[in-house]
N, C-alpha and C positions, 0 to 999 in steps of 0.2 A: 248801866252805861249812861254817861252822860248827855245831855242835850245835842252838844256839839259834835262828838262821835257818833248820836245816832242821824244827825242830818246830814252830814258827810255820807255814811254808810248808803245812807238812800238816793243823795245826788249821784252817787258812783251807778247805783241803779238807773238812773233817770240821765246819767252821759249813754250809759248801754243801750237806751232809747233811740238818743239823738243820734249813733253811729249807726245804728238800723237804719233811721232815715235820714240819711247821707250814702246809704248802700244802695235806696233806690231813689237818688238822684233831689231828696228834697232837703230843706235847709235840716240839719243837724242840729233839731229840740226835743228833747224829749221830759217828756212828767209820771210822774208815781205819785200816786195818790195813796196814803197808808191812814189806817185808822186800828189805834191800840195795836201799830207794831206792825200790823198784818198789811201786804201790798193789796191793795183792793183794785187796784185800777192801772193798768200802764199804756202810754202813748208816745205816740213818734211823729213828727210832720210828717203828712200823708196825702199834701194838695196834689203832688206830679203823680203820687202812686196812684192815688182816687181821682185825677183831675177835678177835685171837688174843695173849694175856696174855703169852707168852713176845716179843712182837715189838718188844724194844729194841732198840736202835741196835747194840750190842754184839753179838748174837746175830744178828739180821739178816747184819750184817759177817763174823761166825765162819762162818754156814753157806754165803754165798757165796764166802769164799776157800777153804772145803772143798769145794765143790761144782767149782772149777778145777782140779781133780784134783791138788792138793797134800799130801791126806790130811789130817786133824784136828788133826796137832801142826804148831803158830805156834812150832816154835824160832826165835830169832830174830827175832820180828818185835816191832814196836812197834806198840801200840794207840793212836790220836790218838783223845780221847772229849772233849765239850765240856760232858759235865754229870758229875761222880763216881760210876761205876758205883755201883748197887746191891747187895744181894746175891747174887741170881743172877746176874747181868751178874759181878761179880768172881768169884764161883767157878767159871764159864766162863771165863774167862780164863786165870786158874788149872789150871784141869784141861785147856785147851787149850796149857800150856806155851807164853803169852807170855812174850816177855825183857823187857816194857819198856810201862808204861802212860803215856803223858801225857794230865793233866786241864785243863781248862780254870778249869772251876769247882765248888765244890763242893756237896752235897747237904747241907746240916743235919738234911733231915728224915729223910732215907732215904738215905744215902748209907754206904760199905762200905769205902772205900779211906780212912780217915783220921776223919771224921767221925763218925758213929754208929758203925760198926764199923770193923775192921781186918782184912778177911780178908787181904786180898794181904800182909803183911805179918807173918802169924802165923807164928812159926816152928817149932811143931808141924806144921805140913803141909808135902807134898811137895818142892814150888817155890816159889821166890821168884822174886817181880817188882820192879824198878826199879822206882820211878816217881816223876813229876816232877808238879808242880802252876802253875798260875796261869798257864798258856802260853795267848795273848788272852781272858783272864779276864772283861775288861770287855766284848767282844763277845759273847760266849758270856751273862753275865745281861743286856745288852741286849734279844735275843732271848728269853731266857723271861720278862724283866717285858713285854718288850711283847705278848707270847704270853697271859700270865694277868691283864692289864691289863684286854683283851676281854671273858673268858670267868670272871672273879672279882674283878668292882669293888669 
């Protein structure tokens, strides 16, 4: 399978996140964390579920594949995110030594991997991440306009 058919495959994994958490009221991101193929890790925004400010999608995903007795460093793995990490979201990433983010779509307001800022991408810091953009882009803002359609007419 090629590159692009298996990053799609896994984004369609990582929208199944974000419609989880849109089910229990919080923005609709979800990430899959795969390493050689395998899901090692899946997350959903989970700040309203957990009322707890750190619970993106991204960090959700990072503490559960650490939590499978992999230990903390994601060598290797590729992060599938369907909204452009933020800043703590990419400097998690970062210091968890992902190889490889792909984004869906991107964040104008708040967004860290390209748009507002450029952590992942700085090359004063330790690691560098790949990363790829606009993999099912148009499903990914489908889901947050119909998300803040509701709750911000």
């Amino acid at each position: 399978m090629d590159t692009q058919a298996v990053d799609r495959t896994f984004m369609e994994r990582a929208l199944v996140a974000a419609r989880e958490a849109a089910s229990h009221d919080d923005v609709p991101v979800g990430c899959v964390l795969v390493r050689d193929g395998e899901v090692i890790g899946v997350g959903e925004n989970r700040r309203e579920a957990d009322q707890d400010p750190t619970a993106h999608a991204e960090i959700v995903a990072l503490r559960r594949a650490a939590s499978r007795g992999g230990g903390w460093r994601m060598d290797g793995v590729t992060a599938y995110v369907t909204l452009e990490p933020c800043v703590m979201c990419a400097g998690a990433l970062l210091n968890a030594r992902v190889a490889r983010v792909v984004i869906a779509t991107m964040d104008e307001k708040a967004g860290a991997v390209g748009s507002r800022y450029n952590v992942l991408g700085d090359p004063r810091l330790l690691h560098e991440i790949d990363v790829a953009y606009d993999v099912e882009r148009e499903e990914s803002q489908l889901l947050l306009r119909e998300f803040f359609a509701v709750r911000r007419p």
